[in-house]
Kinemage of the C-alpha trace (Angstrom):
@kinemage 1
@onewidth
@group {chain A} dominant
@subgroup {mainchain}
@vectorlist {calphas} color= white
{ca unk a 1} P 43.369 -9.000 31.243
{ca unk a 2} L 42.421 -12.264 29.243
{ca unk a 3} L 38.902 -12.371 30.990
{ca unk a 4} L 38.504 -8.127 29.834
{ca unk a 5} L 39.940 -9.293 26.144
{ca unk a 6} L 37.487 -11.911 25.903
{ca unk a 7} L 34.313 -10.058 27.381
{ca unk a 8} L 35.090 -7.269 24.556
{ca unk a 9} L 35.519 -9.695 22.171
{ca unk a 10} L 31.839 -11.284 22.712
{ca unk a 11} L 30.338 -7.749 23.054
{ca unk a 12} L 31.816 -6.737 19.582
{ca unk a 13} L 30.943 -9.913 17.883
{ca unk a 14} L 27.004 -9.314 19.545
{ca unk a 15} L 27.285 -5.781 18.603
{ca unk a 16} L 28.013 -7.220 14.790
{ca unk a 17} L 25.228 -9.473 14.557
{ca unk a 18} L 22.766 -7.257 16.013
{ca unk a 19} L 24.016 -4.914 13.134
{ca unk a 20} L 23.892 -7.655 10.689
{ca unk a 21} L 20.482 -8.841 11.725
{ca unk a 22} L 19.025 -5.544 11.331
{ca unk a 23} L 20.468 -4.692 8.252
{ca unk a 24} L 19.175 -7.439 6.301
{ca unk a 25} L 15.830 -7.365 7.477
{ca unk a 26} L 15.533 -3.788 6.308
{ca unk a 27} L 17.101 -4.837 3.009
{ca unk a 28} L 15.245 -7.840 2.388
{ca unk a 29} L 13.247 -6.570 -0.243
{ca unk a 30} L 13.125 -6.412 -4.270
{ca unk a 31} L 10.677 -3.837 -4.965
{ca unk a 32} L 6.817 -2.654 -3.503
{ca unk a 33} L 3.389 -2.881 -4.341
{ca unk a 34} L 1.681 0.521 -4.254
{ca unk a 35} L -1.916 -0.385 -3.644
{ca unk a 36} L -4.849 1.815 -4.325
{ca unk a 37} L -8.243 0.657 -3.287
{ca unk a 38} L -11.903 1.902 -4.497
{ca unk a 39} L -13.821 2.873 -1.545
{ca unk a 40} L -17.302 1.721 -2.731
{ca unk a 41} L -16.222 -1.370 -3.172
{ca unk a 42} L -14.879 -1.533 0.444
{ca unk a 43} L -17.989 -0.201 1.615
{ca unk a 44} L -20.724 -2.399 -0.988
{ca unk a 45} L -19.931 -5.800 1.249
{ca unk a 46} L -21.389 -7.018 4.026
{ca unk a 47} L -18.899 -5.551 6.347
{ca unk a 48} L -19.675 -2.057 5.379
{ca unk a 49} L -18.162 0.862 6.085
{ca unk a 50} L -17.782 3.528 8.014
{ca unk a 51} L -16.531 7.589 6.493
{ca unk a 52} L -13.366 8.875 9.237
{ca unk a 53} L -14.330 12.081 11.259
{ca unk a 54} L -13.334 14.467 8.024
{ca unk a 55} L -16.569 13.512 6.855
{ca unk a 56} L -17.064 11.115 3.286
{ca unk a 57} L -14.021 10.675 1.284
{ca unk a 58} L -13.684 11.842 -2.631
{ca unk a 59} L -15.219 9.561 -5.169
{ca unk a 60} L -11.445 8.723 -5.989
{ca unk a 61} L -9.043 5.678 -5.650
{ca unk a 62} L -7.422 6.266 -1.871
{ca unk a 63} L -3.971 5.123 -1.244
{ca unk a 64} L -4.167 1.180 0.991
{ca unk a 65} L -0.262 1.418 0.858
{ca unk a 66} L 3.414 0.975 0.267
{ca unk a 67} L 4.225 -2.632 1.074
{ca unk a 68} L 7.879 -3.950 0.226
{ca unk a 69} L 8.057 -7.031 -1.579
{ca unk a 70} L 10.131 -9.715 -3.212
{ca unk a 71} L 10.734 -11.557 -6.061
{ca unk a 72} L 9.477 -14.931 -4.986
{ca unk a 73} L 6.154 -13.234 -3.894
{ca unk a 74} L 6.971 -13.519 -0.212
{ca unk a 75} L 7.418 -10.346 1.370
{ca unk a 76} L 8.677 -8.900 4.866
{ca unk a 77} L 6.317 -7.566 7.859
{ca unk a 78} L 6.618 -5.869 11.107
{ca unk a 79} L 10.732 -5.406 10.420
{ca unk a 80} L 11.403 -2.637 13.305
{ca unk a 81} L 9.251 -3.153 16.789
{ca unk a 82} L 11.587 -0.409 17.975
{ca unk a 83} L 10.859 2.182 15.364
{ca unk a 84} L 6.610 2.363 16.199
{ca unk a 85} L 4.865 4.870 14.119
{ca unk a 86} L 4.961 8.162 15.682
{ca unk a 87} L 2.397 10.690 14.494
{ca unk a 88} L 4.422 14.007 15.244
{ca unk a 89} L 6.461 12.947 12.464
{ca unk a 90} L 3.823 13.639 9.772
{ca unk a 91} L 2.146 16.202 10.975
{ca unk a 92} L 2.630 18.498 7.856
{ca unk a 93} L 1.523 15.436 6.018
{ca unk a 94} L -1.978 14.784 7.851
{ca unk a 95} L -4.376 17.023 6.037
{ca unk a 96} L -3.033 15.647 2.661
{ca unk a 97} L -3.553 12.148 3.849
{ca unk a 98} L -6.999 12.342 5.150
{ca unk a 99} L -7.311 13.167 1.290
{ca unk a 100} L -5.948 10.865 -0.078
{ca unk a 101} L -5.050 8.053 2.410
{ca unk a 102} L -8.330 7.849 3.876
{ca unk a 103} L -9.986 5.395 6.353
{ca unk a 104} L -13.276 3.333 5.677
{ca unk a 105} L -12.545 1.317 9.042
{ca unk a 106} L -15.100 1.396 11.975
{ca unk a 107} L -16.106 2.791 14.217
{ca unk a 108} L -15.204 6.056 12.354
{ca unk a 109} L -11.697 7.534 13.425
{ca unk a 110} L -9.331 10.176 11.959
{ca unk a 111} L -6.664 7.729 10.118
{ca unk a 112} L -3.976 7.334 12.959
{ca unk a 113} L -4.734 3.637 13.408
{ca unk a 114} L -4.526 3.007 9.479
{ca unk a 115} L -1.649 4.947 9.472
{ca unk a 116} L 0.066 3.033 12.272
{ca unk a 117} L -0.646 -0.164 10.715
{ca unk a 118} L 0.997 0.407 7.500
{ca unk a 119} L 3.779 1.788 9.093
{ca unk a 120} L 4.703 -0.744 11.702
{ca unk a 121} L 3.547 -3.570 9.296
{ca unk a 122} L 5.329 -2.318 5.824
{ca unk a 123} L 6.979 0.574 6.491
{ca unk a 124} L 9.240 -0.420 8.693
{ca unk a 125} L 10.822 -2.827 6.329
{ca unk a 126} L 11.514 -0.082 3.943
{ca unk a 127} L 14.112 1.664 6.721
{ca unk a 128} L 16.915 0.838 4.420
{ca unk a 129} L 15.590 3.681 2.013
{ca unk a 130} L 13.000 5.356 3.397
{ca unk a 131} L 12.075 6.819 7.227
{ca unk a 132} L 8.781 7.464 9.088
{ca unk a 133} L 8.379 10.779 7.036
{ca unk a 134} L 10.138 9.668 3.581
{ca unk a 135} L 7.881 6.822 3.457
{ca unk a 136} L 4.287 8.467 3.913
{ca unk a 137} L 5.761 11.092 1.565
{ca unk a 138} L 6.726 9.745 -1.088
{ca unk a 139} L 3.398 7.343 -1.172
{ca unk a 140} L 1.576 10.579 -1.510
{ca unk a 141} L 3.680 11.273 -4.267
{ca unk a 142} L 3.505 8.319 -6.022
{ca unk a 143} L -0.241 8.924 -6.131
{ca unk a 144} L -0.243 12.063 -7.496
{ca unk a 145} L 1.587 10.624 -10.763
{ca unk a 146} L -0.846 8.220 -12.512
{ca unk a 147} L -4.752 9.214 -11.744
{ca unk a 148} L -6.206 5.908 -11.807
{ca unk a 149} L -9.716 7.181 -11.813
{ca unk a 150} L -9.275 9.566 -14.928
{ca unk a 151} L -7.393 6.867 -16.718
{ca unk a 152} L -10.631 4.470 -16.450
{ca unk a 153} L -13.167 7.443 -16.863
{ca unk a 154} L -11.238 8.561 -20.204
{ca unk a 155} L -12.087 4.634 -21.663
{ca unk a 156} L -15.611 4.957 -21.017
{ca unk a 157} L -15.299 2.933 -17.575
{ca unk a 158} L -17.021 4.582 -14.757
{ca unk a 159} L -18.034 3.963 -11.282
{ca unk a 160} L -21.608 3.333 -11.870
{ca unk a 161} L -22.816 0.025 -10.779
{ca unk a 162} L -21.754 -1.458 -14.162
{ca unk a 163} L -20.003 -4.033 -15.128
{ca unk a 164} L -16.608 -3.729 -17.072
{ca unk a 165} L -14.573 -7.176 -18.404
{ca unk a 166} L -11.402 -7.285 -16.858
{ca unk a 167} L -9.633 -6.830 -19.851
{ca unk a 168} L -10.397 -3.254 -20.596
{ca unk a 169} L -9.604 -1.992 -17.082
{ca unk a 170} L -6.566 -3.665 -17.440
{ca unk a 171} L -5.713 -2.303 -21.215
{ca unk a 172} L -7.035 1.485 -19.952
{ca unk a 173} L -4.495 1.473 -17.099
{ca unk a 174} L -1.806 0.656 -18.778
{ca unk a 175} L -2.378 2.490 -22.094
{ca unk a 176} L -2.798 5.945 -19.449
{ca unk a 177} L 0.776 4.699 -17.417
{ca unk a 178} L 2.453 1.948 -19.710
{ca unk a 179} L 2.217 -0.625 -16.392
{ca unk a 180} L 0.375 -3.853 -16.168
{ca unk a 181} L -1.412 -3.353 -13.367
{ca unk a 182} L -2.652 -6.264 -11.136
{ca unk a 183} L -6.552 -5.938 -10.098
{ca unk a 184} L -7.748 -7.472 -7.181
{ca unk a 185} L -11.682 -8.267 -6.932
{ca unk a 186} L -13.742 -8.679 -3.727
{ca unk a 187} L -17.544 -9.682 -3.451
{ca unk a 188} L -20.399 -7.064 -3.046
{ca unk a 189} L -23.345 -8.016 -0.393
{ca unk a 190} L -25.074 -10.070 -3.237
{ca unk a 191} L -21.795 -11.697 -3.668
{ca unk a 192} L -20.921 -10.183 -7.055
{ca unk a 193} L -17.384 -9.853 -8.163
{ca unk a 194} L -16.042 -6.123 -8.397
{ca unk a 195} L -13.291 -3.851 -8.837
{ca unk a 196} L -11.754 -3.450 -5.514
{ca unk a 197} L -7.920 -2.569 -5.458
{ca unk a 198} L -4.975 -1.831 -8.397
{ca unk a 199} L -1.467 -2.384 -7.637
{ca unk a 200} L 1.284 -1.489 -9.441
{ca unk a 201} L 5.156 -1.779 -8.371
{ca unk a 202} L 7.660 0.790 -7.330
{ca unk a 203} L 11.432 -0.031 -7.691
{ca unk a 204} L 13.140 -0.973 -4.559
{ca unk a 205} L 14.612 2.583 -3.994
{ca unk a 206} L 10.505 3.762 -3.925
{ca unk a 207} L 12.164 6.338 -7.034
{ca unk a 208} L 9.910 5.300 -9.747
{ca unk a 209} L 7.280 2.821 -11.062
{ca unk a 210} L 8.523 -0.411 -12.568
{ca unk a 211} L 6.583 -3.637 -14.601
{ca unk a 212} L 5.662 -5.902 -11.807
{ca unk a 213} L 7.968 -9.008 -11.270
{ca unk a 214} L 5.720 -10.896 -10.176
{ca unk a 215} L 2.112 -10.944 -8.901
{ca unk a 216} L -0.186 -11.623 -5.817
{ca unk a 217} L -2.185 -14.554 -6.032
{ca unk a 218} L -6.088 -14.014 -6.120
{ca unk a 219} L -9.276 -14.213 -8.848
{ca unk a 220} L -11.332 -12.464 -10.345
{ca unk a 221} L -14.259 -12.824 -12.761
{ca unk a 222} L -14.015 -11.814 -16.245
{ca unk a 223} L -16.526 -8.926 -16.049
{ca unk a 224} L -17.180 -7.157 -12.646
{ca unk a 225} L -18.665 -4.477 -11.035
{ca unk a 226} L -17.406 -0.539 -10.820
{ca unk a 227} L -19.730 0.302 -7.931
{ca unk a 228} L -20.791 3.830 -7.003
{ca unk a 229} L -19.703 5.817 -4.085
């Protein structure tokens, strides 16, 4: 009877930790980054592009992702390997997200790979709040409330080869949604600096934007480029 006591014992305690363990993994996060990125930038470097099967994207910011974060500016990834991304469960969602969650990726494909990735990657460390579904949702939503795009255009800051100081994207972001955004730059085939992606932060239930605690580390020059697309 001991040995029986003792085996149930261990199996309870194991059944515990694994509980524990995966509890605060999917907890272990402050608030997200909601990253946007500009497609002609992602095509205008040397690694190019290539437009998914749907044919060329809108000229429009497309959704990158919904990536949980913390304070400290570490963050979580790949939190659930038994919770892969499963493409049934967003099937009412895939016509909306070839919209507006497009891929640039080659060789050209129809967005299940990107999808995949940001799921297993990000989205699995957002279980605590948000499943499969909830979380490729409520991205979509988050989108549709601050039009990044209109927001520049309405300051005079369009995606015409120009360059823009870093200031007034900045100050016509924030003056359209009352968030700091942070802007990251990458390098054109010449090697000039331009606008690439925007993030701004979500609070840790994914219910509503929030000022950024803190931001990624990167650089960019004071004036860059707004390429075409």
């Amino acid at each position: 009877m001991k040995i029986q006591s003792d085996h149930a014992s261990l199996l309870i305690k194991l059944l515990t930790l694994n509980f524990l363990l995966v509890f605060s993994t999917s907890q272990d996060f402050d608030f997200f980054y909601f990253v946007q990125q500009w497609p002609g930038s992602y095509c205008d470097t040397k690694q190019s592009c290539c437009y998914p099967i749907t044919g060329k994207p809108a000229s429009d910011f497309g959704i990158h992702g919904l990536w949980p974060n913390r304070n400290d500016g570490s963050y979580p990834s790949n939190c659930d390997s038994n919770n892969p991304f499963d493409a049934s469960k967003i099937s009412d969602l895939k016509s909306e997200m070839q919209l507006e969650w497009p891929t640039l990726s080659c060789p050209s494909n129809d967005g299940l790979t990107f999808w995949s990735h940001e799921w297993d990657k990000h989205g699995t460390c957002s279980e605590s709040v948000l499943d499969q579904h909830d979380y490729f949702a409520t991205t979509l939503s988050l989108k549709s409330q601050i039009n990044l795009l209109h927001a520049l255009e309405s300051a005079g800051i369009e995606p015409n080869g120009e360059k823009y100081s870093l200031r007034s994207i900045k100050s016509a972001i924030k003056g359209a949604s009352g968030l700091t955004p942070w802007i990251q730059c990458n390098n054109d085939s010449s090697g000039n600096s331009q606008l690439y992606q925007i993030y701004l932060c979500v609070n840790s239930s994914a219910s509503g934007f929030i000022e950024c605690p803190v931001f990624p580390n990167g650089h960019c020059d004071s004036s860059i480029e707004f390429p075409s697309f």
